[in-house]
N, C-alpha and C positions, 0 to 999 in steps of 0.2 A: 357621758360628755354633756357639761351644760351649754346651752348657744348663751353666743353674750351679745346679740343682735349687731356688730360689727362686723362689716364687710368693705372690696377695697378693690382697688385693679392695679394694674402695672405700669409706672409709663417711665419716659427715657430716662435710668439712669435714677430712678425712686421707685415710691410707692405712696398710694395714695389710700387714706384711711377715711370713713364715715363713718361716725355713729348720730343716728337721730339727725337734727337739722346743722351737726356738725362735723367741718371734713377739713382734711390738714392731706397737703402733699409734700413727703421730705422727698429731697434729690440731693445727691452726693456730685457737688460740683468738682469741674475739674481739676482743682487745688486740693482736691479729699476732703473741704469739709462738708457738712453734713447742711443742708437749708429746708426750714418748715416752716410753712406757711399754714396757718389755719386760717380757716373763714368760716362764716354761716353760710348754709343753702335754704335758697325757700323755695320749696316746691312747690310745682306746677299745681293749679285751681287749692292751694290751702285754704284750707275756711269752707269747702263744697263738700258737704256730708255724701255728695254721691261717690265722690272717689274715695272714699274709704270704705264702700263696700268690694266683696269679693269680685274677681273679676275686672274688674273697673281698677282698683288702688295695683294692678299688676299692670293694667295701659298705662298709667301715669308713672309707677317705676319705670316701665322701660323706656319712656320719655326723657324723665331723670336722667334716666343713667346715662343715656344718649350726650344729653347737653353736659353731665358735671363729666365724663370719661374724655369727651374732645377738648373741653378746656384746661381739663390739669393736663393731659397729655400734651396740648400746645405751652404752657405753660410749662414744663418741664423741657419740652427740645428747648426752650429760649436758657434755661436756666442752665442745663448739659454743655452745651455748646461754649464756644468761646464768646469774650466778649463781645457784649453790643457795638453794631456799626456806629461812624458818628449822627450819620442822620437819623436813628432809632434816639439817641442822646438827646440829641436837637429837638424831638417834638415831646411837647408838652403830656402827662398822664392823661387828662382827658383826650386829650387826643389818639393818644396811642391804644387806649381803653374800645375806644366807638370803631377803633382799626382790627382789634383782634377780636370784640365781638363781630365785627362784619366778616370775618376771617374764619371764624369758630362755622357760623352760620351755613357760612357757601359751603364749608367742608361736610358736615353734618349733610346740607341736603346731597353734595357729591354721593358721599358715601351708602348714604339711601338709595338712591338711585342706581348705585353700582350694585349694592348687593342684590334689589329686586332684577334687577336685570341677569347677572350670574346665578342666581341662586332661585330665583322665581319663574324668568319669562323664559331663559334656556334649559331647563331642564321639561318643560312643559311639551315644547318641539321638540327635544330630543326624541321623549316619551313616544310624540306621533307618529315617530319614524320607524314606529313597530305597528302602528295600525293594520297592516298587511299581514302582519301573524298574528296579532291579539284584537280578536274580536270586544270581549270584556271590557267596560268600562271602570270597573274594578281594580282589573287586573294594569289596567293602563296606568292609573291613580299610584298604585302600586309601585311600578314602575319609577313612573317619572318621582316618586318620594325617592327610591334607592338611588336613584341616577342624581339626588339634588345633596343627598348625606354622603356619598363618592366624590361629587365634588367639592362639597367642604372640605373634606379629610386630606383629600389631594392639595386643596388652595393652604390650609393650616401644613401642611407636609412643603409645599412650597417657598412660604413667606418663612421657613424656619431656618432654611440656608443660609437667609441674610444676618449678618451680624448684627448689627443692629438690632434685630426682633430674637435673637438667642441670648441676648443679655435682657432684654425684656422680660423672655422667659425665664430667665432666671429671677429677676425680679417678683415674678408672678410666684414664683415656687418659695422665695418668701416672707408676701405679704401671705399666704397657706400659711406655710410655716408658722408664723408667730401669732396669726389667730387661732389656729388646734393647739399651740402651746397651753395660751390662757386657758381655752375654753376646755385642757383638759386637766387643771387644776395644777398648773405649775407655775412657778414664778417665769415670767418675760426676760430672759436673760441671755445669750446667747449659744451657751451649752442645750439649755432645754429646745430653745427653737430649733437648731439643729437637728437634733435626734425628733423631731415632730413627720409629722406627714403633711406631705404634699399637695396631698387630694384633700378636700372640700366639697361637700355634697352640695352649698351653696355659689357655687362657682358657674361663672356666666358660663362657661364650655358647656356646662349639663344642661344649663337654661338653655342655647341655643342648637341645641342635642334634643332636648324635647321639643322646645317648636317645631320643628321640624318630623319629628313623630306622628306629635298631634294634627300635624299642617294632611298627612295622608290620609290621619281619620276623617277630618272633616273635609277633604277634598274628593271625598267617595262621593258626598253630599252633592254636590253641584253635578246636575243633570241638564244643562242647557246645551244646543246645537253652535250656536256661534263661538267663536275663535274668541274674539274678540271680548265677548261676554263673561266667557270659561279666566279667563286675565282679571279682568276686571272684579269679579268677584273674590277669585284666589285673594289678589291684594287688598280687596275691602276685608276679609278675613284675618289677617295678620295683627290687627290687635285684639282681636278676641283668643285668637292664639298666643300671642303673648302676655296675656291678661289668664290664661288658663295654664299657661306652661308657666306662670311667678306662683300661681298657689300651689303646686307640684312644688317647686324648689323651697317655697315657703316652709311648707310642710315638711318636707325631706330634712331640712336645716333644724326641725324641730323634735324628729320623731325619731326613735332607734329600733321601731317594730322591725321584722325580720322579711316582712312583706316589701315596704318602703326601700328598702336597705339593697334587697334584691332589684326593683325598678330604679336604684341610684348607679346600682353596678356600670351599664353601659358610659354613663356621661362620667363617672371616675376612672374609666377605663382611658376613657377619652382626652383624660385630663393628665394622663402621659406624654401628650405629643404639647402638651402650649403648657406646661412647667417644666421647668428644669430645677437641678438643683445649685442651689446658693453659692458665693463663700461668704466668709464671715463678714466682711467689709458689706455687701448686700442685706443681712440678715440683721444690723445695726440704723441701716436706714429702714428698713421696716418698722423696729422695734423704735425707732423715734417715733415713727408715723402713727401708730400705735398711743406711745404715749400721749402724745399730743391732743389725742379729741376721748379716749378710755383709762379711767383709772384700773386697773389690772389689780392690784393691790387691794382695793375695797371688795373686787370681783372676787378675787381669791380669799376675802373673810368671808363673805355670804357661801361663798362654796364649801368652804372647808365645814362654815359652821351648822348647814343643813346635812354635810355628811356624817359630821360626830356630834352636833349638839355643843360646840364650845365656839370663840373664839380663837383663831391662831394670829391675824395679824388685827394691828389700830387699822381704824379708815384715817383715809388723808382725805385733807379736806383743800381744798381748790387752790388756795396757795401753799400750798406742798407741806403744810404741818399736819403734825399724826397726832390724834385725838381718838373721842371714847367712839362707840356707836352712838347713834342717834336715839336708841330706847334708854342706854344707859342715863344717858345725858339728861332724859325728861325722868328718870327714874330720880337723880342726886339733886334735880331742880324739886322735885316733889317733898321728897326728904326736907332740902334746908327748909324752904317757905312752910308747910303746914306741920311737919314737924311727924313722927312716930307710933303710932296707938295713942294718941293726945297727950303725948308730951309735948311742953313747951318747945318753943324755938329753939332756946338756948340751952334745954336740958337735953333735947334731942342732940345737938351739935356735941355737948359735951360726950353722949353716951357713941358717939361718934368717933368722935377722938381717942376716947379710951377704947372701945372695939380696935376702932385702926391701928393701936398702939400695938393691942395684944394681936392682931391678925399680923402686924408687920415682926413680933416677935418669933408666934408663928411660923410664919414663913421664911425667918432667920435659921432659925432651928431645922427646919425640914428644908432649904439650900443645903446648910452644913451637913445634915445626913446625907443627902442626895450627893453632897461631893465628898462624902468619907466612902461611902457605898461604892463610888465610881473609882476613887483611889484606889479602894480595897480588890476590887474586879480585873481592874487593872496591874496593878501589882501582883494578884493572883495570876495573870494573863503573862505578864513577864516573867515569873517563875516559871510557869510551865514550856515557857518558851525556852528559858532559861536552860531547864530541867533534859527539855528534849534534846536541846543542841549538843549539852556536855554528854548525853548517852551517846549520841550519833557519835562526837569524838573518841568516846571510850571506845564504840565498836571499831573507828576504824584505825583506833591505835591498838586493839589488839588482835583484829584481824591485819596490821603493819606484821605485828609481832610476830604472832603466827605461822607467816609466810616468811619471814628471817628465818623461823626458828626451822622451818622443812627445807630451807634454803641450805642451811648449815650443816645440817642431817645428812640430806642427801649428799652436800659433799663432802661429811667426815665419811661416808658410807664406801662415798668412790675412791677415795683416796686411799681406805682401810682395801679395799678391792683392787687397787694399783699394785700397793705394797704387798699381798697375797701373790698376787700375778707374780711381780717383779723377784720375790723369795722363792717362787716355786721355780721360776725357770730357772734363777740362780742354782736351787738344789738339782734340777736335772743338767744343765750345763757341768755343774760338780759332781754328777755321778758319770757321766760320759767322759769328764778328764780322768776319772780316778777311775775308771773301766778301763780307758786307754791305756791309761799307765800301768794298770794290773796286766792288761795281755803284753806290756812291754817287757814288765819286769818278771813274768812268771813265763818263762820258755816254755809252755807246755801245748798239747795239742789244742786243751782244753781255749786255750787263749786264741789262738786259731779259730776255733768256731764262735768264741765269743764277738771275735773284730768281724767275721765275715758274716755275722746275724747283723750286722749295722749297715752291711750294703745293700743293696737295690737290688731287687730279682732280675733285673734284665742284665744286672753285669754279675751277676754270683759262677755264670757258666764258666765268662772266660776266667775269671780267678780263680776258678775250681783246679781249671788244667794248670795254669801256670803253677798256684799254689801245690798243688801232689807233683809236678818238676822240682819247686823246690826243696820239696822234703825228700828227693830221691840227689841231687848234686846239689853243690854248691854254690847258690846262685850273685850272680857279677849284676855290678847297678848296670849294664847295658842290659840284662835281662828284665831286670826290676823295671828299667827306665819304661818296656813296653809294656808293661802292669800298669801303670802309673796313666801310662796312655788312654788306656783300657778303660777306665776308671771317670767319668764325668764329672768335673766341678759343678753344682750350681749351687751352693750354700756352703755357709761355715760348717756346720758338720761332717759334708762329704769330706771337706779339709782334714777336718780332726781326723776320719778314718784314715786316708790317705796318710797323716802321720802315723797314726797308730802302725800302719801297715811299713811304712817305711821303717819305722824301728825294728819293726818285728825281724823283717828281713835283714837288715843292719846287722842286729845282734843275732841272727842265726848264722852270718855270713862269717861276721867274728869267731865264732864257737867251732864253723866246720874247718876255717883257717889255722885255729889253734888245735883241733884234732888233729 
């Protein structure tokens, strides 16, 4: 990731961009559209070679940052909000100007004053309220640091409830967002800034994560007895800590060592609770803010072309037209004025012309390859595409088929196994009529045993008796009748015997009649 030395904060309902001594705030006013505002900043003692050393040029950032973060931020509720009242109307710019710097001012020292009080002079007493168990002064130090980063995290976990400061935070997540876009070589668009991250290792959360680190190490240092003293010091300390804690985030913003990256851990950690994430509508007012003071586009030829050695995009130059680079440009000025290996002016121009002719020929020729190539790829790509879809359909028209064809099988099979069934029982029904009718029609003994193998063992007894009665007299249908009785219906066959039997006796009864 390259830094592209832009950075920026959140305020109501925008975001607000710096690069160098210039800063633009967009805000999405309440009608949706989008308003930016650039200006210059000029920083606090410029022109004083001592605050551009180490140290020093991090008191005067956090100075900066103080005065440019309260006024976009005022500057943006005016602009979030609905319209101006009429007496806001009624007074004149300068006037309103000498109103809202007096405005900015008192709030600024407000808030100095609140946070050394929360954050400095209560955690201090807290700390003391352990004297009675912690002898150490060390350990005390110690202490009152955790007791001071607990209450941060608590006051940031508290001011998150509010509406107002969750749509900030989302704001917050991104102006991130569409600076790890650029900075990681992709175009500023709103697809890319989306899929970006959140966290920034140069993001004031981490800076004021490590103040507050640094605030323990060197609050070990201060060995005086007075209350009063032990105070006063602490807060004479506080720009040297914030002047120690901007070369840490300076550095971090710059470095990708594995050391570094590990000491950023905690303040990106941190930087879960004060971003959130976007929607698009947010992520749009960013990327104005953005455009408006960084060309993103130039960033993105310098990057791409130290990573391969080429150009990929023209530079745009400050009114939005796209030209060569700036080496090119003194390369083609060198060229026309002195001319080639001493060739003349105009012999140079001409050998110029005709190169260009044959370079633009050139590169006619190899587009046209480049788009037969890609036709050809292509076309090959839709054949195979082609190729695949009509196999899938063969397969699964003949595994259709297939399954028809064992569909049909199996039911000629059943069918041919109905008709087996249905002929066999036919031929045993037709051997049991023409049994019947043989022991009808052949008076013999033989025929007698054949109808009485077709009865049931539990009735063969009493037929036995009655049957040798009838072969010894003449037997009358009242005797028959209690054969008959004898005899259990439960199916059409028991019937058939029962006929069978019935005849038998019928025509034995005829025969001993006619005897």
């Amino acid at each position: 990731m390259k830094g592209s030395g832009i950075g920026g904060q959140a305020v109501m309902e925008g975001v607000m961009m710096k690069n160098g001594s210039k800063y633009a705030v967009a805000v999405r006013k309440p009608d949706g559209d989008i308003v930016v505002d650039t200006q210059k900043f000029k920083k606090t003692g410029e022109g004083i070679k001592l605050f551009d050393l180490p140290i020093f040029r991090g008191i005067i950032a956090f100075i900066d940052s103080l005065r440019l973060g309260v006024g976009t931020l005022m500057y943006s509720a005016d602009l979030s909000t609905e319209e101006e009242e009429e007496e806001d109307k009624k007074k004149s710019p300068e006037a309103k100007k000498k109103e809202d710097t007096l405005v900015m001012t008192l709030t600024v020292i407000f808030a100095v004053i609140l946070a050394i009080g929360i954050f400095m002079i209560l955690p201090y007493y807290l700390s003391q309220l352990l004297k009675q168990v912690i002898t150490s002064t060390i350990l005390l130090t110690l202490c009152e640091g955790l007791i001071r980063i607990i209450l941060f995290i608590g006051y940031i976990v508290a001011i998150s409830c509010m509406k107002d400061i969750k749509r900030v935070f989302m704001y917050h997540g991104a102006e991130h967002k569409s600076i790890n876009c650029v900075e990681s070589g992709l175009e500023l668009t709103v697809a890319n800034v989306r899929k970006s991250s959140r966290r920034h290792k140069r993001c004031g959360t981490s800076f004021l994560l490590v103040v507050m680190l640094i605030s323990i190490i060197l609050f070990m240092f201060i060995r005086v007895e007075t209350a009063w003293l032990r105070i006063l010091l602490r807060l004479a300390l506080i720009p040297v800590i914030a002047g120690i804690s901007y070369e840490f985030i300076r550095l971090a913003g710059k470095s990708d060592s594995a050391f570094v990256n590990i000491l950023s851990k905690p303040g990106l950690a941190l930087q879960g609770l004060t971003t959130s994430e976007p929607d698009d509508s947010m992520i749009e007012v960013a990327i104005a803010s953005v455009e408006a003071v960084f060309d993103w586009r130039k960033f993105l030829a310098d990057y791409d072309k130290k990573a391969t050695g080429k150009e990929k995009y023209d530079v745009l130059s400050e009114d939005g037209k796209t030209e060569k680079p700036a080496e090119d440009k003194a390369d083609d000025k060198t060229d026309e004025e002195t001319g080639s290996h001493g060739v003349s002016k105009t012999g140079n121009q001409n050998q110029k012309k005709a190169g260009n002719k044959d370079k633009g020929k050139q590169n006619n020729q190899k587009n046209k390859d480049n788009n037969k190539n890609k036709n050809n790829i292509k076309n090959r790509d839709n054949d195979d595409r082609n190729n695949s879809k009509n196999k899938e359909n063969n397969e699964n028209r003949d595994n259709e088929k297939n399954k028809d064809d064992n569909r049909n099988r199996d039911n000629l099979k059943n069918k041919d196994n109905k008709n087996r069934d249905d002929l066999k029982n036919k031929d045993n029904k037709g051997n049991r009529d023409n049994a019947g009718n043989k022991a009808v029609i052949d008076d013999t003994d033989d025929a007698l045993d054949f109808t009485l193998e077709k009865i049931p063992a539990s009735d063969k007894e009493v037929l036995n008796d009655t049957v040798q009665k009838a072969e010894k007299e003449v037997v009358r249908p009242a005797k028959f009748a209690g054969v008959r009785e004898a005899i259990p219906v439960e199916d059409e066959e028991d019937d058939e015997i029962l006929k069978a039997l019935d005849q038998y006796f019928t025509r034995k009864n005829n025969s001993s009649e006619d005897k």
